[in-house]
Z-matrix of the N, CA and C atoms (Angstrom, degrees):
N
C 1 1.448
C 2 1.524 1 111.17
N 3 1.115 2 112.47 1 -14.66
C 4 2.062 3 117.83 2 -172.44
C 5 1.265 4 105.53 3 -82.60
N 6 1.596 5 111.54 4 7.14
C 7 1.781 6 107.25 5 168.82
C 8 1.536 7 110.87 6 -137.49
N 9 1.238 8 118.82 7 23.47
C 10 1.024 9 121.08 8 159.98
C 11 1.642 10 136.60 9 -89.96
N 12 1.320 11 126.14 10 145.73
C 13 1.641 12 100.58 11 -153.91
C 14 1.562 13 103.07 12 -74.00
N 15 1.441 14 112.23 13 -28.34
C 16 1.559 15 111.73 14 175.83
C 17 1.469 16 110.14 15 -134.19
N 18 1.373 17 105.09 16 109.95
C 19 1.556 18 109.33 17 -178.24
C 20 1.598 19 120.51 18 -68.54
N 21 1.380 20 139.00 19 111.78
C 22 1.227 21 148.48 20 -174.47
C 23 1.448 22 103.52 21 -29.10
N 24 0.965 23 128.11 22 129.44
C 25 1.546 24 134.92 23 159.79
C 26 1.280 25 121.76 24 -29.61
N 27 1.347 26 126.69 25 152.53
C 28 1.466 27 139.86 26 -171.90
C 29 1.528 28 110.43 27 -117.48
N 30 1.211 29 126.15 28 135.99
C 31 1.593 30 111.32 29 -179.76
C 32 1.837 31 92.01 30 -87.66
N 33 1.702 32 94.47 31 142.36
C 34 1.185 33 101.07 32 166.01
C 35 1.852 34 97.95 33 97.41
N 36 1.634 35 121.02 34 -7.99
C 37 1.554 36 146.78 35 170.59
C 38 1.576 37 92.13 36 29.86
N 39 1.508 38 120.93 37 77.07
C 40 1.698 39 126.56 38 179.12
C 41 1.717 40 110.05 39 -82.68
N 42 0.897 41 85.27 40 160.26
C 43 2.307 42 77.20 41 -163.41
C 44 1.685 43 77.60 42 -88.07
N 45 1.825 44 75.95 43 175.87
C 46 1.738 45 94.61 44 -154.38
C 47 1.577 46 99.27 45 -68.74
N 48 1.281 47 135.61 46 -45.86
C 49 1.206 48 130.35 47 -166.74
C 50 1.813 49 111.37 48 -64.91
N 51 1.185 50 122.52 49 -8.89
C 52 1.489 51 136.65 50 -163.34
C 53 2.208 52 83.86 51 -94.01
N 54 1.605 53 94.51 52 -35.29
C 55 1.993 54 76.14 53 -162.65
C 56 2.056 55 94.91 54 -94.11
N 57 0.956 56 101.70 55 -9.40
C 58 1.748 57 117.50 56 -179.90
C 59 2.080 58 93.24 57 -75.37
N 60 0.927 59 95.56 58 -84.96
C 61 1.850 60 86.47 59 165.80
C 62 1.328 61 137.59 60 -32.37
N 63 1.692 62 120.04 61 -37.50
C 64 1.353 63 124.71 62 167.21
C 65 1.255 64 133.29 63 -102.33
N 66 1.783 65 94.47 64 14.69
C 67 1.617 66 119.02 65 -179.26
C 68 1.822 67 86.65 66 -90.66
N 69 1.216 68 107.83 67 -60.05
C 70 1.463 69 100.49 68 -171.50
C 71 1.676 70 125.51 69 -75.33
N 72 1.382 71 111.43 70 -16.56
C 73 0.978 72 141.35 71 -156.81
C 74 2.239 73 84.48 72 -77.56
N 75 1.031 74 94.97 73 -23.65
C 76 1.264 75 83.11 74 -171.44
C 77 1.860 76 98.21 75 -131.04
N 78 1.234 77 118.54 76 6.63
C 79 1.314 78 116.06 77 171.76
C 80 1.526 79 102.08 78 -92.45
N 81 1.396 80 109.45 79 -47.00
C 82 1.765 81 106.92 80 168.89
C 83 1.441 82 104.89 81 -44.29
N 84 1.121 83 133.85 82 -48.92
C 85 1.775 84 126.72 83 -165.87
C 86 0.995 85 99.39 84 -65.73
N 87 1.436 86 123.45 85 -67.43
C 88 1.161 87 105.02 86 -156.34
C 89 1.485 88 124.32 87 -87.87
N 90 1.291 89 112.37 88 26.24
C 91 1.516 90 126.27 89 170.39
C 92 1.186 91 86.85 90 -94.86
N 93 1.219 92 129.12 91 -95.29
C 94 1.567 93 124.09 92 -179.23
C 95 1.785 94 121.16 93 -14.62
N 96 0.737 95 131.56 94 -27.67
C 97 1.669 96 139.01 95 -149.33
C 98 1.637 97 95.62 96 -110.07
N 99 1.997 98 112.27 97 -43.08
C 100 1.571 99 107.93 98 161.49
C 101 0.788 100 107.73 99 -128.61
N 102 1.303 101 136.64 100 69.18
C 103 1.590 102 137.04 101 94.99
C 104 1.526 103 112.64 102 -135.15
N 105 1.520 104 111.70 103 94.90
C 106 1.380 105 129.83 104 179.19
C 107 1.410 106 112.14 105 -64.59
N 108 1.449 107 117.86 106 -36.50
C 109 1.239 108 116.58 107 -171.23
C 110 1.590 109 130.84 108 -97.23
N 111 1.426 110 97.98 109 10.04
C 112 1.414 111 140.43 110 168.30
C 113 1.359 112 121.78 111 -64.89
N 114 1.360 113 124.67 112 98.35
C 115 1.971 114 94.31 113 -175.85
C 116 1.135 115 135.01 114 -82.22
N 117 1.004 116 117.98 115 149.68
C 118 1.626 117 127.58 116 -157.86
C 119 1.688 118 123.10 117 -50.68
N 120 1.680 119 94.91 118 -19.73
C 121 1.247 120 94.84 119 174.55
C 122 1.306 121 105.31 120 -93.40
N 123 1.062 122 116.40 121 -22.87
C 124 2.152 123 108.70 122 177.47
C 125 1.150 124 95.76 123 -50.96
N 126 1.624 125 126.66 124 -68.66
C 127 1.332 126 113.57 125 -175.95
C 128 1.551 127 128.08 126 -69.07
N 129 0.827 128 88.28 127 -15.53
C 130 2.022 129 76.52 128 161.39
C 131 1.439 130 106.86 129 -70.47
N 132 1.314 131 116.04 130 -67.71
C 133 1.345 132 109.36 131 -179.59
C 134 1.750 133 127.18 132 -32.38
N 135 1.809 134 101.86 133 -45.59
C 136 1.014 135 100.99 134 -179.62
C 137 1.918 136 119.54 135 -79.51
N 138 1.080 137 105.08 136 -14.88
C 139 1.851 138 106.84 137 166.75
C 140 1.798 139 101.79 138 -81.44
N 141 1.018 140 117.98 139 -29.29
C 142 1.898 141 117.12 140 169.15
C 143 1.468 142 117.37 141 -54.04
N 144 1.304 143 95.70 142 -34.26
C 145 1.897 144 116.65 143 -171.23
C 146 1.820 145 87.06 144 -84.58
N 147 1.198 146 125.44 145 -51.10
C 148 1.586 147 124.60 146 -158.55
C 149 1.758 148 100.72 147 -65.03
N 150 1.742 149 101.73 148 -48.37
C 151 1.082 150 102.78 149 171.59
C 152 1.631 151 126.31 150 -46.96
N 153 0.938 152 109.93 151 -41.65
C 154 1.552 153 123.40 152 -163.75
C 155 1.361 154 98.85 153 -80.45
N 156 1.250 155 121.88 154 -27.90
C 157 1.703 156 115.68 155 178.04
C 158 1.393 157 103.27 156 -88.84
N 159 0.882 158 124.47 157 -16.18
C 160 1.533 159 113.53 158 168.83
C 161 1.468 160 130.12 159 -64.98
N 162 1.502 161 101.80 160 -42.37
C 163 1.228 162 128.20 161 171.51
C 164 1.734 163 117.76 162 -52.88
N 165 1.447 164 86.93 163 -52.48
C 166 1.495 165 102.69 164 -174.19
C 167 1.531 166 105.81 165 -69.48
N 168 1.557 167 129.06 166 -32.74
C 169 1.065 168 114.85 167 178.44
C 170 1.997 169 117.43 168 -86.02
N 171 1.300 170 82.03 169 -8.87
C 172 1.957 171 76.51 170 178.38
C 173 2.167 172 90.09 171 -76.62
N 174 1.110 173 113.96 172 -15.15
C 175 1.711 174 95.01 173 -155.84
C 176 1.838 175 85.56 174 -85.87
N 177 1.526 176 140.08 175 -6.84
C 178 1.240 177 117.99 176 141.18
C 179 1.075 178 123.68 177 -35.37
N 180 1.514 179 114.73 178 120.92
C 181 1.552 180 133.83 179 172.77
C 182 1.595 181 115.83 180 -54.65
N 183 1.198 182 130.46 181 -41.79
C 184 1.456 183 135.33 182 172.90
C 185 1.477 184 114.61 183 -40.76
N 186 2.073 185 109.31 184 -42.46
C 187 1.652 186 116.52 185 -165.75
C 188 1.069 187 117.73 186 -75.47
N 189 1.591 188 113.90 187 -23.38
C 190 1.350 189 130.65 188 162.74
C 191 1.226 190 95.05 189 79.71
N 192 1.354 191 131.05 190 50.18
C 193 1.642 192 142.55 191 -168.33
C 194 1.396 193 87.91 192 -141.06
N 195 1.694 194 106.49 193 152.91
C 196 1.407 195 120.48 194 160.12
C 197 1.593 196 129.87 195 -123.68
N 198 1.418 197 106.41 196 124.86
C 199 1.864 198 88.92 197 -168.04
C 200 1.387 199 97.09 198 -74.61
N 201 1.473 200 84.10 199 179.05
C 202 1.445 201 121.64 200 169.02
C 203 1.075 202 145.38 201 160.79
N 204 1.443 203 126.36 202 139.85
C 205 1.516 204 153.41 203 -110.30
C 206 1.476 205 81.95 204 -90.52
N 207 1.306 206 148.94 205 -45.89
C 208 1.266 207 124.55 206 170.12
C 209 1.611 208 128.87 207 -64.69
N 210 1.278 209 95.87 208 -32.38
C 211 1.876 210 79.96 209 177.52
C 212 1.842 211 97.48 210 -79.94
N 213 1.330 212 130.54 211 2.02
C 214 1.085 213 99.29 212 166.22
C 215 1.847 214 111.20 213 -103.70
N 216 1.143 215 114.01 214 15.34
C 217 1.319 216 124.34 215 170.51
C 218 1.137 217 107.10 216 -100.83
N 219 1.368 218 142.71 217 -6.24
C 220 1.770 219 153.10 218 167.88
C 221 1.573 220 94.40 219 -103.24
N 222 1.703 221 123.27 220 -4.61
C 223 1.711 222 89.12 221 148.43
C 224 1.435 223 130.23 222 -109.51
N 225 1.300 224 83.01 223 -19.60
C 226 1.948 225 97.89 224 174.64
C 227 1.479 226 92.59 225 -65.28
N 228 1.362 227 142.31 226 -53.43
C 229 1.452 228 140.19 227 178.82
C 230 1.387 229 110.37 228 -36.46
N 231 1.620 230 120.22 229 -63.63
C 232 1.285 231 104.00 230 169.34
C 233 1.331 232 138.14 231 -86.22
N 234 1.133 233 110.90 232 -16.61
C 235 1.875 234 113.95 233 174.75
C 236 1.530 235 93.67 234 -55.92
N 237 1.307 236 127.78 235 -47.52
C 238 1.083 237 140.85 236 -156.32
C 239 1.782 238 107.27 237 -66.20
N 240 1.157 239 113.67 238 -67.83
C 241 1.366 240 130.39 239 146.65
C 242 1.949 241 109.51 240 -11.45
N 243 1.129 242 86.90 241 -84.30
C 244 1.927 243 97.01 242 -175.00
C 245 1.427 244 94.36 243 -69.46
N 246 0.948 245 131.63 244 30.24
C 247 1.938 246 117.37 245 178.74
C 248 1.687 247 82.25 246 -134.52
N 249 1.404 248 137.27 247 -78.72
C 250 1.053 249 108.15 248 160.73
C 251 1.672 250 163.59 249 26.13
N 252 2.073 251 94.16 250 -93.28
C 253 1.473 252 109.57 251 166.57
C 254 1.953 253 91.50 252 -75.03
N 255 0.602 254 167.43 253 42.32
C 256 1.519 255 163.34 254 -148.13
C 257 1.972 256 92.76 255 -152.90
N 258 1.071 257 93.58 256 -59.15
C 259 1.863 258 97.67 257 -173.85
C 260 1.308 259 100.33 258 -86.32
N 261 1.275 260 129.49 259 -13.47
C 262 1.410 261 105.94 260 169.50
C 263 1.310 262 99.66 261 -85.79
N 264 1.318 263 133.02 262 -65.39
C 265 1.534 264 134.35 263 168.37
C 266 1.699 265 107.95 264 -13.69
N 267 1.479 266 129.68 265 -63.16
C 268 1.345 267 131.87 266 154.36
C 269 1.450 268 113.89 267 -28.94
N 270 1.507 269 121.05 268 -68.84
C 271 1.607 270 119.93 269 -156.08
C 272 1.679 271 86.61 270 -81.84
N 273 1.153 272 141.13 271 -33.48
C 274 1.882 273 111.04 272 167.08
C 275 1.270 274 110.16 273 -40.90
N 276 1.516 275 120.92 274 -64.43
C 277 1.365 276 128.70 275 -141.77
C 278 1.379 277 93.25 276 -75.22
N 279 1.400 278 131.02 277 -14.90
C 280 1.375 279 127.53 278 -176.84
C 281 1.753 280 109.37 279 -86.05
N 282 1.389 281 91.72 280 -21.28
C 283 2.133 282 89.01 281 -162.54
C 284 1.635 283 88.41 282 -96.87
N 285 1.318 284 146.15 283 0.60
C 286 1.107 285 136.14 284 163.72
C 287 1.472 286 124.78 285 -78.65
């Protein structure tokens, strides 16, 4: 939907930074969850990189979209977030 010129409606119409947070909010998990043996910072980095191409492709003039540096700072916020509680969740299960 992040390259479409008008993204279909949402029930409940949540502002953009609310669906930018629960886009990653659940792309961090479930990167983490399949590929465990992956470190946590590759995948952050690599949802930072996903983020950033998204951005970059709405600021094509054709999509009639506009980036910007906050919704890609509301995904690094949450990938970041769930990558996080994720390694601490890891380093318990490890010190027991």
């Amino acid at each position: 939907m992040a390259s479409l010129p008008q993204p279909p409606a949402i029930p409940g119409n949540p502002g953009d930074k609310v669906l930018h947070v629960l886009a990653f909010l659940v792309l961090a998990g479930l990167a983490a969850f399949a590929y465990p043996r992956v470190r946590l910072v590759m995948i952050f980095l690599g949802l930072a990189l996903f983020g950033a191409a998204i951005e970059l492709v709405q600021a094509i003039p054709n999509i009639g979209r506009e980036p910007s540096l906050m919704d890609w700072l509301a995904d690094l916020t949450a990938a970041g977030a769930v990558l996080l509680f994720v390694g601490a969740v890891r380093f318990i299960r490890r010190a027991r």
